[in-house]
HTML snippet that shows the backbone in 3Dmol.js (N, CA, C, O; Angstrom):
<script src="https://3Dmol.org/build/3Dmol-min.js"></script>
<div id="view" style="width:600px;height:400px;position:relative"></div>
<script>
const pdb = `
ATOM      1  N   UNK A   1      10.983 -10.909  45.532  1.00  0.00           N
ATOM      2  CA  UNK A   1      11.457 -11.986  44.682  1.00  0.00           C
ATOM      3  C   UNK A   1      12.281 -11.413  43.547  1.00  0.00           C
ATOM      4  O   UNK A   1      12.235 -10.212  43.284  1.00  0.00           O
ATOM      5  N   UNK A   2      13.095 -12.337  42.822  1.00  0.00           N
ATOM      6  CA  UNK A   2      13.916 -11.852  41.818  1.00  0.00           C
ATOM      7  C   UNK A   2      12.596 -12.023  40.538  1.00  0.00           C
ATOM      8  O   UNK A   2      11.789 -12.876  40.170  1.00  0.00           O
ATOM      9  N   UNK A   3      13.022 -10.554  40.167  1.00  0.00           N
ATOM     10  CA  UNK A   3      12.432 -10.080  38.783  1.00  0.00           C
ATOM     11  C   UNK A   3      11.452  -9.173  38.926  1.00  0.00           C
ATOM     12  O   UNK A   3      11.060  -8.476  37.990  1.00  0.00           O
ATOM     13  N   UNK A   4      10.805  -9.095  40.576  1.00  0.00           N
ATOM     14  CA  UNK A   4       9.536  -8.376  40.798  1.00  0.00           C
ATOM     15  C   UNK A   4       9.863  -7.109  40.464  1.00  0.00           C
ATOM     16  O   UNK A   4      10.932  -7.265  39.874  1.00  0.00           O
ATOM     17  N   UNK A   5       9.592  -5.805  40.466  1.00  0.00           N
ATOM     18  CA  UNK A   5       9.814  -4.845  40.857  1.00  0.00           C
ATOM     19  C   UNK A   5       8.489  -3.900  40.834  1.00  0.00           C
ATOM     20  O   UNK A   5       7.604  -4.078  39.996  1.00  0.00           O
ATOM     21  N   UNK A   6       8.429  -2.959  41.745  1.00  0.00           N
ATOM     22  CA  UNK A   6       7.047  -2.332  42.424  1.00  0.00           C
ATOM     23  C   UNK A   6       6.700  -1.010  41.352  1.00  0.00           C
ATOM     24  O   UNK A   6       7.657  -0.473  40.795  1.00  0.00           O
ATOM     25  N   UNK A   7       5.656  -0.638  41.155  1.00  0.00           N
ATOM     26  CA  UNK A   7       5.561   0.838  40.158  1.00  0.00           C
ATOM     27  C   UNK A   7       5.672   1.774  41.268  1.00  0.00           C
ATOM     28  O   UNK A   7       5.563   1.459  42.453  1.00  0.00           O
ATOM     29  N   UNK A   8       5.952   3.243  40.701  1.00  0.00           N
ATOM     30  CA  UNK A   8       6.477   4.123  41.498  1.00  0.00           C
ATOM     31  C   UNK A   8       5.116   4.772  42.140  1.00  0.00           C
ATOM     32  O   UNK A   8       5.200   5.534  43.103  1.00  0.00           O
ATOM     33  N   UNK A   9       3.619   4.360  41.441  1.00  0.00           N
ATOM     34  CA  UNK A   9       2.538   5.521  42.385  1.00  0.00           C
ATOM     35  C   UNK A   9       2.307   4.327  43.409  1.00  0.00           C
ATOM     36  O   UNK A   9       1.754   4.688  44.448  1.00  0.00           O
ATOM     37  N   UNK A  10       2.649   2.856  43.313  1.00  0.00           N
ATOM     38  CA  UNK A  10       1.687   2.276  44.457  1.00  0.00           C
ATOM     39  C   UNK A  10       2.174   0.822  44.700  1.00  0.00           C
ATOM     40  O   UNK A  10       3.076   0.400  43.977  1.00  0.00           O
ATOM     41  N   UNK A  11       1.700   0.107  45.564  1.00  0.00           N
ATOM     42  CA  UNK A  11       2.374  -1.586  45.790  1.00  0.00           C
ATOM     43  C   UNK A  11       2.249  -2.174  44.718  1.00  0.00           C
ATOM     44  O   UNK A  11       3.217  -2.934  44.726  1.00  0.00           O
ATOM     45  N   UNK A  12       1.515  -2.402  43.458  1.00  0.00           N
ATOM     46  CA  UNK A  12       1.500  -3.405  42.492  1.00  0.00           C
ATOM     47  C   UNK A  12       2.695  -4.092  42.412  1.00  0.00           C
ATOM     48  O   UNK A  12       3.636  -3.524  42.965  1.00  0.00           O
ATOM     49  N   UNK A  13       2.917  -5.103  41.907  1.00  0.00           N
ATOM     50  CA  UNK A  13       4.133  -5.910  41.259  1.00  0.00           C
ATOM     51  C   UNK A  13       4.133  -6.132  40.268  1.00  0.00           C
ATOM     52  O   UNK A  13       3.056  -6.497  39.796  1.00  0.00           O
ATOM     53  N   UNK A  14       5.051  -6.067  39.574  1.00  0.00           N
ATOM     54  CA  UNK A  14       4.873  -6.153  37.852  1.00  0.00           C
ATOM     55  C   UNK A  14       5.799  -7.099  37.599  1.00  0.00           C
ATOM     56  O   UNK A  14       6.932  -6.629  37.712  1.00  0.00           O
ATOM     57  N   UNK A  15       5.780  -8.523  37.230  1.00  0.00           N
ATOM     58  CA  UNK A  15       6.652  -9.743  37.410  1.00  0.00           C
ATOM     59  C   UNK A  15       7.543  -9.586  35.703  1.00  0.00           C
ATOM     60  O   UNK A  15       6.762  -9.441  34.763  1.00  0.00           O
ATOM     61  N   UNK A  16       8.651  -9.606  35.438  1.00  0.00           N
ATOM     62  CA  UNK A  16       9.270  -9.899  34.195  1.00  0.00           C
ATOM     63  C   UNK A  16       8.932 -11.307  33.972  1.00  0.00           C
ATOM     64  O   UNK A  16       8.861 -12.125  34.890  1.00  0.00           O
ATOM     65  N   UNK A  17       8.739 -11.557  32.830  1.00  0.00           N
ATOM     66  CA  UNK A  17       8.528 -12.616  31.910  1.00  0.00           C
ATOM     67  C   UNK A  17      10.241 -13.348  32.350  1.00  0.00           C
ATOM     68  O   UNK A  17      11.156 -12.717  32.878  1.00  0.00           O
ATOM     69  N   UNK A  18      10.264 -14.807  31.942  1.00  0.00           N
ATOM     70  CA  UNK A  18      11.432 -15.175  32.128  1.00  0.00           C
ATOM     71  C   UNK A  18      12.327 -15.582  30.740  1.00  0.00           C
ATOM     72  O   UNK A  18      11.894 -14.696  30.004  1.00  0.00           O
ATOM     73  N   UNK A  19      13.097 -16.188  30.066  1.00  0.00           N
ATOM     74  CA  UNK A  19      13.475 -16.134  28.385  1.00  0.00           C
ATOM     75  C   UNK A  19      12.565 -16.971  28.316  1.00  0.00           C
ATOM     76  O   UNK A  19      11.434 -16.492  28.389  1.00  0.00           O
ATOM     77  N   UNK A  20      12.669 -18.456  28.158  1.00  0.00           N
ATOM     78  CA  UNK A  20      11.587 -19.180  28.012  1.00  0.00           C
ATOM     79  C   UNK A  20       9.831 -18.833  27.614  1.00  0.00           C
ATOM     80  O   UNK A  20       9.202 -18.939  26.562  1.00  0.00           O
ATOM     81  N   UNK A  21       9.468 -18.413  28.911  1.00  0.00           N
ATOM     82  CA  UNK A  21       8.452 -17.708  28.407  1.00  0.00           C
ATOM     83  C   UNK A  21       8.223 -16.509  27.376  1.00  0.00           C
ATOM     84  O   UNK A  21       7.356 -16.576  26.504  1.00  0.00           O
ATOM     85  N   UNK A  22       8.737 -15.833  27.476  1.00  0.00           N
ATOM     86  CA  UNK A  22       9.033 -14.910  26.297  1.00  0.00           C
ATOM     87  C   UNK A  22       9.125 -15.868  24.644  1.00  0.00           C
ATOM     88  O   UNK A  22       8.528 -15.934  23.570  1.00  0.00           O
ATOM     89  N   UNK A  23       9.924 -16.287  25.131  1.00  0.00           N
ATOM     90  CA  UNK A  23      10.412 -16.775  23.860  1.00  0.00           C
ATOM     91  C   UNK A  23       9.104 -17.900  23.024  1.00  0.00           C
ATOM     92  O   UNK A  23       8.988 -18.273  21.857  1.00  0.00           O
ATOM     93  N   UNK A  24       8.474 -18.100  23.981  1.00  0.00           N
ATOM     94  CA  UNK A  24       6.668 -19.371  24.115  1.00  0.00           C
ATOM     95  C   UNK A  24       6.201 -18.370  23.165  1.00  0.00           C
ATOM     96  O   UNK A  24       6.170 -18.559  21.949  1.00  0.00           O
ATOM     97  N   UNK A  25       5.759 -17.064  23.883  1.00  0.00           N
ATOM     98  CA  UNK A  25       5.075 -16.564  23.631  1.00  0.00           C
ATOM     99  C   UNK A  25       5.137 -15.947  22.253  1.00  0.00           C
ATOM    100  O   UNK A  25       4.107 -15.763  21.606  1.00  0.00           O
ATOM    101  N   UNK A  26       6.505 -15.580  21.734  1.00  0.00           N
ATOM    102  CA  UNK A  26       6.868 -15.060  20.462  1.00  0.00           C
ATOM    103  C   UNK A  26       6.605 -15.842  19.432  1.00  0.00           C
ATOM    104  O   UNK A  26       5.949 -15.541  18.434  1.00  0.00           O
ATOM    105  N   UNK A  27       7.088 -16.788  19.660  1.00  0.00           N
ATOM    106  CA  UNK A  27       6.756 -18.418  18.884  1.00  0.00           C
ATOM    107  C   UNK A  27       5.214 -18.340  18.643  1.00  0.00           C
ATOM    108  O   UNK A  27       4.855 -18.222  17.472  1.00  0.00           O
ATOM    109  N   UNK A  28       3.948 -18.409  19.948  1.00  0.00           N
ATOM    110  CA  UNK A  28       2.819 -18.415  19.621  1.00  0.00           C
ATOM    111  C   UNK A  28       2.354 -17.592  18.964  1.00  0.00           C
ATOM    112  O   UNK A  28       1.424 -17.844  18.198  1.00  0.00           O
ATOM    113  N   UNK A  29       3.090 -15.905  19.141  1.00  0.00           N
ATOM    114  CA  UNK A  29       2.364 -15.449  17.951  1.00  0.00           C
ATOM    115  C   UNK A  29       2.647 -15.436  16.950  1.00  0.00           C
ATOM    116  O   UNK A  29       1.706 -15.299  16.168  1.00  0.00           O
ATOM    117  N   UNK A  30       3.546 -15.517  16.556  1.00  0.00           N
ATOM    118  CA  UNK A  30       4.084 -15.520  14.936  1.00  0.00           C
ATOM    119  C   UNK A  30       3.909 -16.753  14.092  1.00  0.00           C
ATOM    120  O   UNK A  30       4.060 -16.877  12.876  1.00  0.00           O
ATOM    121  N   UNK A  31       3.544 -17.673  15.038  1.00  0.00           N
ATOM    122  CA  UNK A  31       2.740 -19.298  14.306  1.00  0.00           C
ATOM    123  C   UNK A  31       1.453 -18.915  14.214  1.00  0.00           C
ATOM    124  O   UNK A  31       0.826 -19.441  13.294  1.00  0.00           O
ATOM    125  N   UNK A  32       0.628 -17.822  15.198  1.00  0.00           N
ATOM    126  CA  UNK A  32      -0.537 -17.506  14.795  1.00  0.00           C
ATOM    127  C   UNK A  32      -0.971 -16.873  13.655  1.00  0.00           C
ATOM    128  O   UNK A  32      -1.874 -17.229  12.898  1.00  0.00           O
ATOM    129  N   UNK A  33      -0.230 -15.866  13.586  1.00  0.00           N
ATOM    130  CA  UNK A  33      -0.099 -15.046  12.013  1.00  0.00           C
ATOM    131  C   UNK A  33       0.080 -15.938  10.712  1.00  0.00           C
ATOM    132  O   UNK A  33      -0.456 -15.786   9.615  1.00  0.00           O
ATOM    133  N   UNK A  34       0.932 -16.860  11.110  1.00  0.00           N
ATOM    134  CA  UNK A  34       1.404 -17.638   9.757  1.00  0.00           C
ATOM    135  C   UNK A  34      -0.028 -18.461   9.291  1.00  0.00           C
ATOM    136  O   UNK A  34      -0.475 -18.706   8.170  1.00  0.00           O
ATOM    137  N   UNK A  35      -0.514 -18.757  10.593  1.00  0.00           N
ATOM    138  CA  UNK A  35      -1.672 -19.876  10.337  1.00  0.00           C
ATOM    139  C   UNK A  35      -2.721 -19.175   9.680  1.00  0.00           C
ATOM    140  O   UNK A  35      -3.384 -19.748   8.816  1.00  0.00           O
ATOM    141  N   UNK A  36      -2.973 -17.814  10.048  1.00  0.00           N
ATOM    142  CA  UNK A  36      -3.986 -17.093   9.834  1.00  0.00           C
ATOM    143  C   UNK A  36      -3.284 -16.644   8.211  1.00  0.00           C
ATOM    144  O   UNK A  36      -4.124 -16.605   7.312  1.00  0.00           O
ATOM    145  N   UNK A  37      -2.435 -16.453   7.975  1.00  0.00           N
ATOM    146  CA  UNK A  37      -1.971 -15.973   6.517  1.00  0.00           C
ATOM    147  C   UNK A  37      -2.247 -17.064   5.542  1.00  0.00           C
ATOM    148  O   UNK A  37      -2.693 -16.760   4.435  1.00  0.00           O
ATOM    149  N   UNK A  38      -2.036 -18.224   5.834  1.00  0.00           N
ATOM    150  CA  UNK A  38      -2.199 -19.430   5.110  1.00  0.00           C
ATOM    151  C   UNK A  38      -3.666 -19.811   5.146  1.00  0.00           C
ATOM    152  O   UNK A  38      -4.031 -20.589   4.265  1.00  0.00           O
ATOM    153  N   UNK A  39      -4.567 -19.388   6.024  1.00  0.00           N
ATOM    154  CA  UNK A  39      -5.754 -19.875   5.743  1.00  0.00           C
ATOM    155  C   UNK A  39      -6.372 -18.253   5.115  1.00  0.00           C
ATOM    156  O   UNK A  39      -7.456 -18.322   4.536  1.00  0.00           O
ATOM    157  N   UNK A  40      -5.931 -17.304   5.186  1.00  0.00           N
ATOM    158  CA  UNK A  40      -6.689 -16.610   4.067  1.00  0.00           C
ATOM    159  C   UNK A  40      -6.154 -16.926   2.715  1.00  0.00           C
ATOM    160  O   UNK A  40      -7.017 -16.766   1.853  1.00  0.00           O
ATOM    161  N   UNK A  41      -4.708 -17.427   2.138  1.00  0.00           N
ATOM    162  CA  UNK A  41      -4.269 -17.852   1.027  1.00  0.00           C
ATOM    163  C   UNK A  41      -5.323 -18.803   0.440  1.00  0.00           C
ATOM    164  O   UNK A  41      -5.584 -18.833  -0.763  1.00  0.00           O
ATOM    165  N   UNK A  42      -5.851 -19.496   1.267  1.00  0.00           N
ATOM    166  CA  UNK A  42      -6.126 -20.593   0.855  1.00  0.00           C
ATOM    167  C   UNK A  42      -7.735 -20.318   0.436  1.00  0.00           C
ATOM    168  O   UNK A  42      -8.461 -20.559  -0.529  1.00  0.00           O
ATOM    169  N   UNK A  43      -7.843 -19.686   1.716  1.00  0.00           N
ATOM    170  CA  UNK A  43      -9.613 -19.290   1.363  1.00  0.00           C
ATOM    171  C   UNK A  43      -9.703 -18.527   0.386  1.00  0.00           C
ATOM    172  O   UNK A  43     -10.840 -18.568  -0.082  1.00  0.00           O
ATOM    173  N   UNK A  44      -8.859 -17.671  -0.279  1.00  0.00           N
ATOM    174  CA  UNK A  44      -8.529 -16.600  -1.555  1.00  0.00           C
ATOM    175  C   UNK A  44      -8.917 -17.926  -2.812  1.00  0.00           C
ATOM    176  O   UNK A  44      -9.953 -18.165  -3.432  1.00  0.00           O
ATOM    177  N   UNK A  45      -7.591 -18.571  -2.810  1.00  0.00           N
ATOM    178  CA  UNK A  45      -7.547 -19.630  -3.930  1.00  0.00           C
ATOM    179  C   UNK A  45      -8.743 -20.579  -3.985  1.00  0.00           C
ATOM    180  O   UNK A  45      -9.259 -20.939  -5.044  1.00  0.00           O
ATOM    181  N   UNK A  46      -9.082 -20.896  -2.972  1.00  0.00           N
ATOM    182  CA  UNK A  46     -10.704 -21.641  -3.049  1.00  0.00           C
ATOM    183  C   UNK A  46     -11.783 -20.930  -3.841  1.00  0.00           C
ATOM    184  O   UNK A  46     -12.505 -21.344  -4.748  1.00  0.00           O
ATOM    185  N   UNK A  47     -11.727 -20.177  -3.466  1.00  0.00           N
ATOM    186  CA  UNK A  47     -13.015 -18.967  -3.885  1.00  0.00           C
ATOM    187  C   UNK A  47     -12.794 -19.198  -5.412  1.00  0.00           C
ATOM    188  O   UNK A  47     -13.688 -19.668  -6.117  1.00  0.00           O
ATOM    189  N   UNK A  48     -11.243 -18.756  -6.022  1.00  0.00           N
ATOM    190  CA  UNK A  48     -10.863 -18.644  -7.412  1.00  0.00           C
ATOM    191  C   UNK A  48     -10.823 -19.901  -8.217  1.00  0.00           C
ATOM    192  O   UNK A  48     -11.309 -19.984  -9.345  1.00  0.00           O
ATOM    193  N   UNK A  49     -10.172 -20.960  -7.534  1.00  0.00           N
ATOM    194  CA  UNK A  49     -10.806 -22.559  -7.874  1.00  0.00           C
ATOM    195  C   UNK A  49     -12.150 -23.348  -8.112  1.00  0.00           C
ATOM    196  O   UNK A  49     -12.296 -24.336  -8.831  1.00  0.00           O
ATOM    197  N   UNK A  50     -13.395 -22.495  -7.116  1.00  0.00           N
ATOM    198  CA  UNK A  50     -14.245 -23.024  -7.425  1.00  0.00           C
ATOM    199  C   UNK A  50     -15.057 -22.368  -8.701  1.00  0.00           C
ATOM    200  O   UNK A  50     -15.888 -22.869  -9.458  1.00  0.00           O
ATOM    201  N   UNK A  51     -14.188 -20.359  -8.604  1.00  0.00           N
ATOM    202  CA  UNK A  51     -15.269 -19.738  -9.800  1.00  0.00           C
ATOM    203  C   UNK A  51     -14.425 -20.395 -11.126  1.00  0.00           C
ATOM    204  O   UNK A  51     -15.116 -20.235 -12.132  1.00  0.00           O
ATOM    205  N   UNK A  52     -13.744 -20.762 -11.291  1.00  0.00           N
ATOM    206  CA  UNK A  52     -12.830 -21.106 -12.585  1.00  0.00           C
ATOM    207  C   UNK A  52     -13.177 -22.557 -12.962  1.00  0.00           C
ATOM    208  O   UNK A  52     -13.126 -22.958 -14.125  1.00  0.00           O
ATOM    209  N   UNK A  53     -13.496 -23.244 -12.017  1.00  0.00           N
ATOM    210  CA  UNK A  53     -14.292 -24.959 -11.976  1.00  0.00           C
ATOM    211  C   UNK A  53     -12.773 -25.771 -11.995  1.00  0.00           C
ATOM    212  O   UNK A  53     -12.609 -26.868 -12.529  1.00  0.00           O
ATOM    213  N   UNK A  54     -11.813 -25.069 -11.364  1.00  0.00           N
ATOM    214  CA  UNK A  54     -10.386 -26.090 -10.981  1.00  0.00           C
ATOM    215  C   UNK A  54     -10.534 -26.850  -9.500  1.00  0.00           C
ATOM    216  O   UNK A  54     -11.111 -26.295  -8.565  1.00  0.00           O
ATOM    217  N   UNK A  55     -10.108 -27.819  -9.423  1.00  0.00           N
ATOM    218  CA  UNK A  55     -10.239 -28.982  -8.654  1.00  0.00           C
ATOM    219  C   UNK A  55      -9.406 -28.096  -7.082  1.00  0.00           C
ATOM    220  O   UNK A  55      -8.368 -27.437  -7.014  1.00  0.00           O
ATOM    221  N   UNK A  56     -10.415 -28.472  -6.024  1.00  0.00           N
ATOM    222  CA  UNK A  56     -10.272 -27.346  -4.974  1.00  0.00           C
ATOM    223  C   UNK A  56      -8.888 -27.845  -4.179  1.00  0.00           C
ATOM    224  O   UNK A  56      -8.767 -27.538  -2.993  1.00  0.00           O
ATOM    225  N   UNK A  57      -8.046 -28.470  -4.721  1.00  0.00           N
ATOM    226  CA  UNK A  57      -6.745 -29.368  -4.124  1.00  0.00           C
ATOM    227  C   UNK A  57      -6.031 -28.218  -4.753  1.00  0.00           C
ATOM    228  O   UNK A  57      -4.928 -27.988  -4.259  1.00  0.00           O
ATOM    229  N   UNK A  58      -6.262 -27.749  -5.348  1.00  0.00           N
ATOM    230  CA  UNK A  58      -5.034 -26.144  -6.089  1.00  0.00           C
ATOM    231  C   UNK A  58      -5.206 -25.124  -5.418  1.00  0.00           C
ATOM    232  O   UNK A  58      -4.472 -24.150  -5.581  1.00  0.00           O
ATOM    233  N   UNK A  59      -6.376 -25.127  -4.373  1.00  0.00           N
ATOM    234  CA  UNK A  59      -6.222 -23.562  -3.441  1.00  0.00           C
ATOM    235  C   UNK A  59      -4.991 -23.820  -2.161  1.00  0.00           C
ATOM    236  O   UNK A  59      -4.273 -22.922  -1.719  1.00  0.00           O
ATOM    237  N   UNK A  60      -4.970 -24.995  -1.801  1.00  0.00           N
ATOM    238  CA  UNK A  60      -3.152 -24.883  -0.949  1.00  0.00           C
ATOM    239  C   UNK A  60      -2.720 -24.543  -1.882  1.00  0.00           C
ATOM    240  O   UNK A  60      -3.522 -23.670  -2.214  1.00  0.00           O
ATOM    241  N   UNK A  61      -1.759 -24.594  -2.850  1.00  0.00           N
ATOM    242  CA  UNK A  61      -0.601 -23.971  -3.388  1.00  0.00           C
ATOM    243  C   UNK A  61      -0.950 -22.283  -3.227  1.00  0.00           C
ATOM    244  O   UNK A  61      -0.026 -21.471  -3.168  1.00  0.00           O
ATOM    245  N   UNK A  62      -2.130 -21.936  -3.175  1.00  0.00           N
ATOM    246  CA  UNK A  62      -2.655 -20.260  -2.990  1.00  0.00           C
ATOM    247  C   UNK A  62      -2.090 -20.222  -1.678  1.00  0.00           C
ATOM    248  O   UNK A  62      -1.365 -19.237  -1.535  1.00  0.00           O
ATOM    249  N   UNK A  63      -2.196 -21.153  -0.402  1.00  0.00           N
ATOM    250  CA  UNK A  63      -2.101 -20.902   0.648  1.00  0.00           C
ATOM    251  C   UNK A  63      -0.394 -20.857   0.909  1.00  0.00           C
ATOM    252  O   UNK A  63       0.158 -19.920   1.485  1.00  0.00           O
ATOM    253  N   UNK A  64       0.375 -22.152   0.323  1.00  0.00           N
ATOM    254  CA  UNK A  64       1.547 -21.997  -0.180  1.00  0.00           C
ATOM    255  C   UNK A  64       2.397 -20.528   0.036  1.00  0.00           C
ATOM    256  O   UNK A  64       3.356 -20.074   0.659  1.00  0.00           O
ATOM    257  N   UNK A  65       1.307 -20.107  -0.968  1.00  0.00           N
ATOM    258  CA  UNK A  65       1.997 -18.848  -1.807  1.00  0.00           C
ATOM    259  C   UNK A  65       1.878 -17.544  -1.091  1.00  0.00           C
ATOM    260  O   UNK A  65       2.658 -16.592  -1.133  1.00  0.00           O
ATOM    261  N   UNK A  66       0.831 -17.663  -0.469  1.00  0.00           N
ATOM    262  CA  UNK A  66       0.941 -16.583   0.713  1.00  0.00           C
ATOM    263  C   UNK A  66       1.479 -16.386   2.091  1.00  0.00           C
ATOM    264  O   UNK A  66       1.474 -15.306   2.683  1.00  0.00           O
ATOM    265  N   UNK A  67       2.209 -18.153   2.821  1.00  0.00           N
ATOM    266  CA  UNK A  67       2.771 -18.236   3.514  1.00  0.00           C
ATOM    267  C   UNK A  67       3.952 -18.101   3.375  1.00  0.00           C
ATOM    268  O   UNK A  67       4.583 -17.962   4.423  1.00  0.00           O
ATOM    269  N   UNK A  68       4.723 -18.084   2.085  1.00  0.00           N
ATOM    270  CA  UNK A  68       5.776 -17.886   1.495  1.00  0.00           C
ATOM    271  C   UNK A  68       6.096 -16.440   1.831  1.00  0.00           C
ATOM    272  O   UNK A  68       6.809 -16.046   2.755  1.00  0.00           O
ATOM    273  N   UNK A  69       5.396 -15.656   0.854  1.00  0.00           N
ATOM    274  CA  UNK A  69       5.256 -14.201   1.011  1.00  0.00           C
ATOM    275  C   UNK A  69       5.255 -13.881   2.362  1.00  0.00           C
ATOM    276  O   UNK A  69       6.311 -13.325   2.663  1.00  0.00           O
ATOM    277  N   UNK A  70       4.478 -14.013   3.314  1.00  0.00           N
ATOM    278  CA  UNK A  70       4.398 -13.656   4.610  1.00  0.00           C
ATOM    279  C   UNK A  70       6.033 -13.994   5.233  1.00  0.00           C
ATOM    280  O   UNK A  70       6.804 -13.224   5.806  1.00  0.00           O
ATOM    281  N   UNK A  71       6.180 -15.223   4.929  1.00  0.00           N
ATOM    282  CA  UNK A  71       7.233 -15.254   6.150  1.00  0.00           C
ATOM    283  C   UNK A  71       8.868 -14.497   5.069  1.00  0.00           C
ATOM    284  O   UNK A  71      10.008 -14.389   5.521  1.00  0.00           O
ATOM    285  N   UNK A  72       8.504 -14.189   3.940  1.00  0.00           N
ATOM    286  CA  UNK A  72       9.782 -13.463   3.072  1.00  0.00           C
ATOM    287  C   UNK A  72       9.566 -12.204   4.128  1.00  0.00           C
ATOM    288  O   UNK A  72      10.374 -11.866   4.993  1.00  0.00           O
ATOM    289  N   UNK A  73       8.426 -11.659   3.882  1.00  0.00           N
ATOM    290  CA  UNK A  73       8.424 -10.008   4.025  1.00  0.00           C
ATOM    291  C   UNK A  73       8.748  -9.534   5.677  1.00  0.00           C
ATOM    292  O   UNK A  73       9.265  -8.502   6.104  1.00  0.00           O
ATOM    293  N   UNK A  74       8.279 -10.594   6.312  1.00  0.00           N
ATOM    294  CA  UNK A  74       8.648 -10.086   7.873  1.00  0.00           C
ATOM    295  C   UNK A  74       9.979 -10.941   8.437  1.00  0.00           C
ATOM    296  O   UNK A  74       9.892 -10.930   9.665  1.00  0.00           O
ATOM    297  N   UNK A  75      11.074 -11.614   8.053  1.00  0.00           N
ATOM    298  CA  UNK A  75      11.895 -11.875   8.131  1.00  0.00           C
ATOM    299  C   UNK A  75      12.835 -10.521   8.239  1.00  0.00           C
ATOM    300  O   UNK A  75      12.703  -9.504   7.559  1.00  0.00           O
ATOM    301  N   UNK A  76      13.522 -10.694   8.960  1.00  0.00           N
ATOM    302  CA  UNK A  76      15.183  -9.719   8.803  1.00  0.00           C
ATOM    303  C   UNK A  76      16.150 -10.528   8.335  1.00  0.00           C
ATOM    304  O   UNK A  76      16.539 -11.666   8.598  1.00  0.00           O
ATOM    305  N   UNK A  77      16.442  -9.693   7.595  1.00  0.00           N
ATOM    306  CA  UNK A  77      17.762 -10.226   6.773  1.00  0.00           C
ATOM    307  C   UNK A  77      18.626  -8.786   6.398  1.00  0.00           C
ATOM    308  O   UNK A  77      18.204  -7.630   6.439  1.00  0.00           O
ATOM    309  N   UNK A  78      20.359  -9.419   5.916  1.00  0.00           N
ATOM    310  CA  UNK A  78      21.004  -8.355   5.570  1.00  0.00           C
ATOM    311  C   UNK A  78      20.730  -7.650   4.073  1.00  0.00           C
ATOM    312  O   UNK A  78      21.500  -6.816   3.596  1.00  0.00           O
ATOM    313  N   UNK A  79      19.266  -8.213   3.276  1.00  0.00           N
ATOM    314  CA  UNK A  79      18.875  -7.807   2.361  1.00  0.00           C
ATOM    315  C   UNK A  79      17.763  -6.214   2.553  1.00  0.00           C
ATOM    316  O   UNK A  79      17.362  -5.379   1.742  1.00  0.00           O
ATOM    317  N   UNK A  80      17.582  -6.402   4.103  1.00  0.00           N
ATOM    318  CA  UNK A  80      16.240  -5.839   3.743  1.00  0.00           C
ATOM    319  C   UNK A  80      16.746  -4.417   4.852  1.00  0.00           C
ATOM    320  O   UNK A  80      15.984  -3.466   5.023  1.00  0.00           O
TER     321      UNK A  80
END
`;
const viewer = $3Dmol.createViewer("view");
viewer.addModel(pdb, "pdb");
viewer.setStyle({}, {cartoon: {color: "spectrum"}});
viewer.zoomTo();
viewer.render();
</script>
């Protein structure tokens, strides 16, 4: 089939991904990271909201603030 191709010690097939899929998959992880960055932001700012006695609706903007950061720092750009 198109895309298969065999390894050199034995029959296995090792199938290439197609763009689409690839492209699923890149998407899923890097929405995973983000999700996971934003819920430690948030769980950070909770913690600090509840020891300070601020109303626990101010730990998103923590989460905010770390999804921000996250997606600045792993971006490419002609800055970096």
């Amino acid at each position: 089939m198109i895309g298969d191709q065999k390894t050199p010690g034995g029959n296995k097939v090792i199938r290439e991904r197609g763009f689409f899929a690839s492209l699923l998959i890149g998407l899923v992880r890097d929405l995973f990271k983000f999700v996971i960055a934003f819920a430690v932001g948030t769980g950070a700012s909770a913690i600090a909201c509840w020891y300070y006695g601020l109303p626990l609706a101010l730990s998103l903007i923590g989460g905010f603030i770390v999804l921000a950061l996250a997606l600045a720092l792993t971006t490419d750009s002609i800055f970096s």
